[in-house]
N, C-alpha and C positions, 0 to 999 in steps of 0.2 A: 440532569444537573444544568443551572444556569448561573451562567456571572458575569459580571461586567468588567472591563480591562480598559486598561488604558496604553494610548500606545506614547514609550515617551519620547523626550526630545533625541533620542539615540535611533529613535526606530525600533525602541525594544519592547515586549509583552512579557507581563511577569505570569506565568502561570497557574492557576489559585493553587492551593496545597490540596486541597478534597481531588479536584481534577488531577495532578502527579500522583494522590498517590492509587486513586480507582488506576491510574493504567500503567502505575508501577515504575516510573520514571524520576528522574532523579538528576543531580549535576552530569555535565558530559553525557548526558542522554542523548544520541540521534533521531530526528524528528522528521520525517515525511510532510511535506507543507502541501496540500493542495488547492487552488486555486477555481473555487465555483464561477457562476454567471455574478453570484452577489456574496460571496461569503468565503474566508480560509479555511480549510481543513488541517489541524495539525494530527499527527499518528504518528505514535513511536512507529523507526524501525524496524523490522522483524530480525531478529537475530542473525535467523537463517534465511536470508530473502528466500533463494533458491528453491529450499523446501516449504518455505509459505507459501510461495505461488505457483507451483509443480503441480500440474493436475487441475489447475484453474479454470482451463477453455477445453478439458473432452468432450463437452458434450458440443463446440462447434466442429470439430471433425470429427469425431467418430470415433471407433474404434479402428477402423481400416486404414488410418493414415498409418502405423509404424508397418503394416501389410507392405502398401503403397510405397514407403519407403527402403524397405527390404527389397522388395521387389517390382523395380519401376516399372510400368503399364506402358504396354507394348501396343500398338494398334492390332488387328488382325489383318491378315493381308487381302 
Protein backbone atom coordinates (compact mmCIF):
# COMPACT_ATOMS: atom_id res chain seq x y z
CA UNK A 1 0.00 0.00 0.00
CA UNK A 2 1.06 3.64 -0.76
CA UNK A 3 -0.36 7.14 0.04
CA UNK A 4 0.56 10.45 0.18
CA UNK A 5 -0.02 12.51 3.55
CA UNK A 6 0.34 15.70 4.44
CA UNK A 7 1.77 16.96 7.50
CA UNK A 8 -0.33 19.97 8.88
CA UNK A 9 0.16 23.12 10.29
CA UNK A 10 -0.22 21.25 13.90
CA UNK A 11 2.47 18.88 12.98
CA UNK A 12 -0.23 16.25 12.51
CA UNK A 13 -0.50 13.16 9.87
CA UNK A 14 -3.92 11.82 9.23
CA UNK A 15 -3.65 8.32 8.61
CA UNK A 16 -5.47 6.85 5.36
CA UNK A 17 -8.45 4.55 6.53
CA UNK A 18 -7.11 1.36 4.09
CA UNK A 19 -3.74 1.76 6.27
CA UNK A 20 -5.78 1.73 10.17
CA UNK A 21 -7.83 -0.51 9.20
CA UNK A 22 -5.01 -3.45 7.47
CA UNK A 23 -3.31 -2.95 11.05
CA UNK A 24 -6.31 -2.71 12.99
CA UNK A 25 -6.05 0.71 14.70
CA UNK A 26 -8.40 3.09 15.51
CA UNK A 27 -8.91 6.40 17.86
CA UNK A 28 -6.66 6.24 21.06
CA UNK A 29 -4.65 3.71 19.38
CA UNK A 30 -0.86 3.77 20.69
CA UNK A 31 1.71 4.06 17.95
CA UNK A 32 5.51 3.12 17.96
CA UNK A 33 7.11 5.99 15.82
CA UNK A 34 10.42 4.91 14.38
CA UNK A 35 12.89 7.04 13.07
CA UNK A 36 15.08 5.73 9.64
CA UNK A 37 18.28 7.40 8.08
CA UNK A 38 15.36 9.03 5.64
CA UNK A 39 12.02 7.91 6.58
CA UNK A 40 9.11 7.41 9.87
CA UNK A 41 8.03 4.26 10.79
CA UNK A 42 4.73 4.17 12.44
CA UNK A 43 3.55 0.56 14.40
CA UNK A 44 0.77 -0.01 16.54
CA UNK A 45 1.82 -1.00 19.83
CA UNK A 46 1.87 -4.47 20.84
CA UNK A 47 -0.58 -5.08 23.41
CA UNK A 48 1.75 -7.26 25.20
CA UNK A 49 4.97 -5.71 24.66
CA UNK A 50 6.64 -8.15 26.87
CA UNK A 51 5.43 -11.17 25.18
CA UNK A 52 5.99 -9.79 21.74
CA UNK A 53 9.45 -9.47 22.34
CA UNK A 54 10.18 -12.45 24.66
CA UNK A 55 12.39 -14.85 22.76
CA UNK A 56 13.50 -12.23 20.27
CA UNK A 57 17.48 -12.42 20.61
CA UNK A 58 17.99 -16.58 21.49
CA UNK A 59 19.74 -17.17 18.86
CA UNK A 60 22.49 -14.29 20.00
CA UNK A 61 23.17 -16.17 23.18
CA UNK A 62 22.33 -19.35 23.01
CA UNK A 63 20.80 -21.67 24.83
CA UNK A 64 23.46 -21.74 27.68
CA UNK A 65 22.92 -18.30 28.89
CA UNK A 66 19.84 -19.12 31.73
CA UNK A 67 22.79 -22.29 32.41
CA UNK A 68 25.25 -19.44 32.84
CA UNK A 69 23.00 -17.71 34.98
CA UNK A 70 21.98 -20.47 37.27
CA UNK A 71 25.08 -21.26 37.69
CA UNK A 72 27.88 -18.58 37.51
CA UNK A 73 31.31 -19.79 35.74
CA UNK A 74 33.85 -20.40 38.06
CA UNK A 75 37.43 -20.28 36.73
CA UNK A 76 39.29 -23.56 37.35
CA UNK A 77 41.93 -23.28 39.75
Amino acid sequence: MFSRVTLSSKNQVLIPQEARKKLGVGPGARLLVLVKEDRIVFMPEPRHFVKHSSGRHKGVWGARLGVLLMFPFEPDP
